[in-house]
KOLBANU-697754 format. One record per atom (N, C-alpha, C): residue in three letters; residue number from 1; atom name; x, y, z. Coordinates in steps of 0.001 Angstrom, whole numbers, plus 524288, in hexadecimal, padded with zeros to 5 digits. Layout:
! residues N
{r "ALA"; NUM; "CA"; {X; Y; Z}} ...
This chain:
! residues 71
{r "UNK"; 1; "N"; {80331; 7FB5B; 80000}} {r "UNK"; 1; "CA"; {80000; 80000; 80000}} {r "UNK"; 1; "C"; {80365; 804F1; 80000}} {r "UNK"; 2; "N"; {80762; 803CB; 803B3}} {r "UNK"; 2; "CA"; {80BB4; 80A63; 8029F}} {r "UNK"; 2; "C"; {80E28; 80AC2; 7FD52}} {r "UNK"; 3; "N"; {80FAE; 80E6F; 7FA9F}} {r "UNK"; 3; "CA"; {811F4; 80F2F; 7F633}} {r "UNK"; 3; "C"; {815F4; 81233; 7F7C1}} {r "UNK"; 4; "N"; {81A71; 8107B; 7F528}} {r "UNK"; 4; "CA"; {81FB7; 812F4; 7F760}} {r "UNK"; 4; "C"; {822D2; 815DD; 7F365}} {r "UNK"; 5; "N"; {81F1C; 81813; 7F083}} {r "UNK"; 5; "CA"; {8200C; 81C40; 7EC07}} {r "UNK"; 5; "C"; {821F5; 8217D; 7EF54}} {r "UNK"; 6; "N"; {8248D; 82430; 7EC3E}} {r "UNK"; 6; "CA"; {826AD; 82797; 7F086}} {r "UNK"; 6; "C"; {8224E; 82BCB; 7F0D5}} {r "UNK"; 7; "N"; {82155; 82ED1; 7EC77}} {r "UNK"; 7; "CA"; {81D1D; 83035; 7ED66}} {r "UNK"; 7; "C"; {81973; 831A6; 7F0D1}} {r "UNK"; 8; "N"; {81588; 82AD2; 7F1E1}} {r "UNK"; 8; "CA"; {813E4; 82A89; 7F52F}} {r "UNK"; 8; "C"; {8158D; 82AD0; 7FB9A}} {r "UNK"; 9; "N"; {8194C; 827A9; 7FAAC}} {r "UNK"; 9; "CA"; {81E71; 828D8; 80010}} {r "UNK"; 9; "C"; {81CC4; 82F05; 801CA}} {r "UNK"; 10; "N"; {81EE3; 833B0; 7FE26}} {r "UNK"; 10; "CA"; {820F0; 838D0; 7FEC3}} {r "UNK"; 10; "C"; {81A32; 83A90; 800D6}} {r "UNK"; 11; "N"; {815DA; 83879; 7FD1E}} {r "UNK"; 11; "CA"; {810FD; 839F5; 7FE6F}} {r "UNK"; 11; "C"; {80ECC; 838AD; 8050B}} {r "UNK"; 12; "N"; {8106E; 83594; 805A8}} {r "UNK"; 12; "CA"; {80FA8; 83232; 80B75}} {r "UNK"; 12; "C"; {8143D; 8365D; 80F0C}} {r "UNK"; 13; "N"; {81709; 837CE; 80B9E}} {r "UNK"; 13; "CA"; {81AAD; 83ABF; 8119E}} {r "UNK"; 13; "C"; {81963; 84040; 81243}} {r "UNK"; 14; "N"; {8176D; 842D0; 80D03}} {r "UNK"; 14; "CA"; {81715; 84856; 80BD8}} {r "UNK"; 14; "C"; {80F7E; 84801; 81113}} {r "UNK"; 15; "N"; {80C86; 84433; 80E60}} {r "UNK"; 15; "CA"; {805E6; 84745; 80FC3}} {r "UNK"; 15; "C"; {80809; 84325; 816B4}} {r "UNK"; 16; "N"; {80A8C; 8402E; 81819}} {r "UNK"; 16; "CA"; {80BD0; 83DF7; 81D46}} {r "UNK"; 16; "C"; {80CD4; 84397; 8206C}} {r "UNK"; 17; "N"; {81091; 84554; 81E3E}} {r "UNK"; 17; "CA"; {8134E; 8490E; 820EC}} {r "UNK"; 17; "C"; {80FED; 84EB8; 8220B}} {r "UNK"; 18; "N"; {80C55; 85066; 81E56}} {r "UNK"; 18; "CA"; {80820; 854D3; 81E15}} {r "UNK"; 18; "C"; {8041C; 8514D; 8225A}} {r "UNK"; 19; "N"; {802CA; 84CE9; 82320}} {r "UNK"; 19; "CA"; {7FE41; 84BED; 82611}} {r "UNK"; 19; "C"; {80023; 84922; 82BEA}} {r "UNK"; 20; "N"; {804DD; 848FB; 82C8D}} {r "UNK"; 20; "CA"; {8073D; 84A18; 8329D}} {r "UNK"; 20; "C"; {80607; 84FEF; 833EA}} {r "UNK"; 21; "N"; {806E7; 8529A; 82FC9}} {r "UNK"; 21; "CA"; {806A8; 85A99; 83191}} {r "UNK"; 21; "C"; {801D9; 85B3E; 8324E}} {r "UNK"; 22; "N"; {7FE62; 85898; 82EF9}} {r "UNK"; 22; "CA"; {7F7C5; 85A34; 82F32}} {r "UNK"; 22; "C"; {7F68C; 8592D; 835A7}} {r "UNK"; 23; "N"; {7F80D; 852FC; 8352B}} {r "UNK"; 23; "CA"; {7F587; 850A6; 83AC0}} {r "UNK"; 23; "C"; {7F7E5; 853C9; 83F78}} {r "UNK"; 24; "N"; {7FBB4; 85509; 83F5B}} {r "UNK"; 24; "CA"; {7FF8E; 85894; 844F2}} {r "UNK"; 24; "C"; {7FC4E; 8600C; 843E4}} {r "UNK"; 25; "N"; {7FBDB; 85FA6; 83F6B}} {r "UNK"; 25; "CA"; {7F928; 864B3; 84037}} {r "UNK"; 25; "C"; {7F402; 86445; 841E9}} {r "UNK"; 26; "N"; {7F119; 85F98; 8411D}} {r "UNK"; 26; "CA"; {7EB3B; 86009; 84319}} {r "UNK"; 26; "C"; {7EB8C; 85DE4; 84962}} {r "UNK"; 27; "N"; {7EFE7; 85CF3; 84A75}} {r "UNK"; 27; "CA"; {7EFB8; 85A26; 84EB0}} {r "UNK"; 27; "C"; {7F029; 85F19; 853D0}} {r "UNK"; 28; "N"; {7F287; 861B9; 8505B}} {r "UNK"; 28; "CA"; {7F528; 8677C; 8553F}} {r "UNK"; 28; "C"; {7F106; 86C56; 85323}} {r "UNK"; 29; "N"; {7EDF4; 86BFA; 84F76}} {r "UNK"; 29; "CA"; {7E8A8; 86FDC; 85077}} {r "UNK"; 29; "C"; {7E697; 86C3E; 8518E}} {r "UNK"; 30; "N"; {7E50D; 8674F; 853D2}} {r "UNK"; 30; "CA"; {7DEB8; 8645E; 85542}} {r "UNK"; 30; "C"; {7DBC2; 864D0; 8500A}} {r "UNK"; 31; "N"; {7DE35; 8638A; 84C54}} {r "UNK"; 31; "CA"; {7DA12; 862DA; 84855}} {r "UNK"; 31; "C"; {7D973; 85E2C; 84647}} {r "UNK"; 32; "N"; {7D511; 85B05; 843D8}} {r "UNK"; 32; "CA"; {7D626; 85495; 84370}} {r "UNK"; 32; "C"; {7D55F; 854E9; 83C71}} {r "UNK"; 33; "N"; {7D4A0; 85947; 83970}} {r "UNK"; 33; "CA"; {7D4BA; 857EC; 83425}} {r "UNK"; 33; "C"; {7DB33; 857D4; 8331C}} {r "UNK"; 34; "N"; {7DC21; 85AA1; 83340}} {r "UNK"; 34; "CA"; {7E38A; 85C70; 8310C}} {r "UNK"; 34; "C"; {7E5E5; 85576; 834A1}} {r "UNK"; 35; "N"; {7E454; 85379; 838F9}} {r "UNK"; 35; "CA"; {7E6F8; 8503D; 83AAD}} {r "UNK"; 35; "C"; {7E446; 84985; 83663}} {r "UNK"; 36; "N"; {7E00F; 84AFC; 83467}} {r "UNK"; 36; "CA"; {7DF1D; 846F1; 832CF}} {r "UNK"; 36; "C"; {7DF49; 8461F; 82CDE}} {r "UNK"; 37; "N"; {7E223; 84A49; 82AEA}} {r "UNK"; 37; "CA"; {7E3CA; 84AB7; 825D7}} {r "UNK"; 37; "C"; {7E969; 84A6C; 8285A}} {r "UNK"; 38; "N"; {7EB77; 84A45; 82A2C}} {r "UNK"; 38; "CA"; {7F2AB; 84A2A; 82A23}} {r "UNK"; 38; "C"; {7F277; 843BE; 82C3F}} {r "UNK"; 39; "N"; {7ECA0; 8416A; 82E1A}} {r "UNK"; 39; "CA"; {7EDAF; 83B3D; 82FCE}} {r "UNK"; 39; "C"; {7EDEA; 8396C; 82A16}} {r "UNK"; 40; "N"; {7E9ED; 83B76; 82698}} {r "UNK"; 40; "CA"; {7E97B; 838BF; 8208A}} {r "UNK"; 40; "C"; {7EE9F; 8382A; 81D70}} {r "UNK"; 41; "N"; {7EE02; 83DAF; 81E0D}} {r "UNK"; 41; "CA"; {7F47E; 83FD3; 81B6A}} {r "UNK"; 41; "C"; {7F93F; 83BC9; 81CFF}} {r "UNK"; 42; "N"; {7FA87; 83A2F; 8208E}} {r "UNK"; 42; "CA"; {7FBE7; 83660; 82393}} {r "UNK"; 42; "C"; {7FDDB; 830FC; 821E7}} {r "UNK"; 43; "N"; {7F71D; 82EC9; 82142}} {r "UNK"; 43; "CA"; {7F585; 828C7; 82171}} {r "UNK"; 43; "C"; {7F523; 827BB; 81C89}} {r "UNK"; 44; "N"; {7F363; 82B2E; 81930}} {r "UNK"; 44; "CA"; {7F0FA; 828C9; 8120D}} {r "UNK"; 44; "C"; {7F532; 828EF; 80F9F}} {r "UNK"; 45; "N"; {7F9D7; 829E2; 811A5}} {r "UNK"; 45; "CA"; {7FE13; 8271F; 80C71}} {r "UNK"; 45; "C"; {7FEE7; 82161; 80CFA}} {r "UNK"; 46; "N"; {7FE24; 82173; 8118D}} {r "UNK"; 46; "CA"; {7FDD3; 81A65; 81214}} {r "UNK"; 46; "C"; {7F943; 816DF; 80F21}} {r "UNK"; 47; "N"; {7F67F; 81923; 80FFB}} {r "UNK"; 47; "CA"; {7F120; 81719; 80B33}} {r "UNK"; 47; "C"; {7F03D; 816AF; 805F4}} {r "UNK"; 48; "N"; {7F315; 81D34; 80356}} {r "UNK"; 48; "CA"; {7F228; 81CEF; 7FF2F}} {r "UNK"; 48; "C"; {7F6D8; 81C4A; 7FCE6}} {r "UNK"; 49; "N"; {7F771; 816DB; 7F6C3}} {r "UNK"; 49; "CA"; {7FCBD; 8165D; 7F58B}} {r "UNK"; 49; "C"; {7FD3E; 819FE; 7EFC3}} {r "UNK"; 50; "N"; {7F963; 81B49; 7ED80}} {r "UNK"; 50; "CA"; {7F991; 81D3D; 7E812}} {r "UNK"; 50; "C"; {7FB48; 82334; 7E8FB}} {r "UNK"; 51; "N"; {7FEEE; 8243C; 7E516}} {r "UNK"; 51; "CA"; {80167; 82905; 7E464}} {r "UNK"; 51; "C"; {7FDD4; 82F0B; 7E497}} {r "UNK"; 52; "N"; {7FADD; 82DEA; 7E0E9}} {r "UNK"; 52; "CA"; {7F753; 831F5; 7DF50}} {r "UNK"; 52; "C"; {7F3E2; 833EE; 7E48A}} {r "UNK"; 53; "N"; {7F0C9; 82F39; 7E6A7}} {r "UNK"; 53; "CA"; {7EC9A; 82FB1; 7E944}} {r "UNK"; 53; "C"; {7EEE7; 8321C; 7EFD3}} {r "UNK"; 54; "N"; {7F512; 82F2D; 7EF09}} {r "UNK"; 54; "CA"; {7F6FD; 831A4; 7F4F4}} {r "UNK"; 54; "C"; {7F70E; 8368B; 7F3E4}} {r "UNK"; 55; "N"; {7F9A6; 83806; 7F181}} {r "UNK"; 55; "CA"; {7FB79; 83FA0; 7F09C}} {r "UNK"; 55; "C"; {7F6EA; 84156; 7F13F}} {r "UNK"; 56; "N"; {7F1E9; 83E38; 7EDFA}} {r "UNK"; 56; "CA"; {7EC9B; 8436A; 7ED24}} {r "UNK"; 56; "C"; {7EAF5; 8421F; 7F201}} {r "UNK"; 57; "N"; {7EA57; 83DEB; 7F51F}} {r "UNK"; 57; "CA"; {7E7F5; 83DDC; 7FA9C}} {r "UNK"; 57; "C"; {7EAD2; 84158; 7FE12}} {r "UNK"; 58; "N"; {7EF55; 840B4; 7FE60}} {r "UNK"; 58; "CA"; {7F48F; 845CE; 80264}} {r "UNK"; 58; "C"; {7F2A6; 84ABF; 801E5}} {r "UNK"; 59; "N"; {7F414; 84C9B; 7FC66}} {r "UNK"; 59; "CA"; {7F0AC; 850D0; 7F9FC}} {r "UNK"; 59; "C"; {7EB6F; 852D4; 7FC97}} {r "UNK"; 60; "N"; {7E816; 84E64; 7FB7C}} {r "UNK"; 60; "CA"; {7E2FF; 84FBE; 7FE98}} {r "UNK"; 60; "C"; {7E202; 84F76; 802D6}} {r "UNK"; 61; "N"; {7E2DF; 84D78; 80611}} {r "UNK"; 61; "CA"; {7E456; 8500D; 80BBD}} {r "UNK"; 61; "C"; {7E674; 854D3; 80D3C}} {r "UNK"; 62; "N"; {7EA9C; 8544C; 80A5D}} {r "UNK"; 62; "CA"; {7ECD0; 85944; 80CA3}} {r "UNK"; 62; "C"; {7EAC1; 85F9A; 80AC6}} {r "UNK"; 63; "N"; {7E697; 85E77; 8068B}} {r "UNK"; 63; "CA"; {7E360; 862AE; 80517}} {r "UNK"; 63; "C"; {7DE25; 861FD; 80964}} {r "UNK"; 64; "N"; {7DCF3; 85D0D; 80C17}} {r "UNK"; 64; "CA"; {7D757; 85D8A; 8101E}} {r "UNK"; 64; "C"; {7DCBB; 85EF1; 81635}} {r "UNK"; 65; "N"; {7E189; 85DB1; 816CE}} {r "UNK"; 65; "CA"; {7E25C; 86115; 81A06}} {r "UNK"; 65; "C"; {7E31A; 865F7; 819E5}} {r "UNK"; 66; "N"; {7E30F; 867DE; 8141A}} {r "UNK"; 66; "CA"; {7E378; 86FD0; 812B4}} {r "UNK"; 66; "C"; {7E032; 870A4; 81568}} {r "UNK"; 67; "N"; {7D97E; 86DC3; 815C3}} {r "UNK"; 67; "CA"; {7D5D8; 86FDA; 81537}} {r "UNK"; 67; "C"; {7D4AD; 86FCE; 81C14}} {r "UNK"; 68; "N"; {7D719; 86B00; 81FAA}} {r "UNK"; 68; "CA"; {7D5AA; 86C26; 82459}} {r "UNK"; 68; "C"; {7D9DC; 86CDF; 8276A}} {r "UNK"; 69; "N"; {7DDB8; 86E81; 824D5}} {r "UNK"; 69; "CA"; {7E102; 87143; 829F9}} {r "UNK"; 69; "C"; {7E044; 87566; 82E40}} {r "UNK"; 70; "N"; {7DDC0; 877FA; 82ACA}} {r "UNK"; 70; "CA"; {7DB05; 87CEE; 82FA1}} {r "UNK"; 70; "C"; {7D6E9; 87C0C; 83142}} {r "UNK"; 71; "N"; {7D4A7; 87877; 8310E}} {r "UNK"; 71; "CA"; {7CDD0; 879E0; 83416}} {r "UNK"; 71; "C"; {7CEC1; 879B3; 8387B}} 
């Protein structure tokens, strides 16, 4: 199930590394959206192995965390 394309590798370390920051930032305002997009951000490179669909899923998260970082 893992793919060890680098790529994907670099994709898994780049949206890993943004959704440790999400979760530590929602964690120190008390907020549970920003913490539960930096858990996704996180966990779904392990899930997803196809090239395309990882980037556009990373991608999309990290445009629904644009959207709830401040509330």
């Amino acid at each position: 199930m893992l793919n060890f394309n680098p790529y994907n590798l670099l994709a898994g370390f780049i949206f890993g590394t943004i959704g440790l920051g999400a979760f530590s930032y929602g964690k120190r305002l008390d907020r549970w959206q920003p913490r539960a997009i930096g858990v996704a951000l996180m966990a779904y490179p392990y899930v997803i192995s196809d090239g395309w669909l990882l980037w556009s899923a990373g991608v999309g998260l990290l445009v629904l965390l644009w959207f709830y970082h401040h509330e």
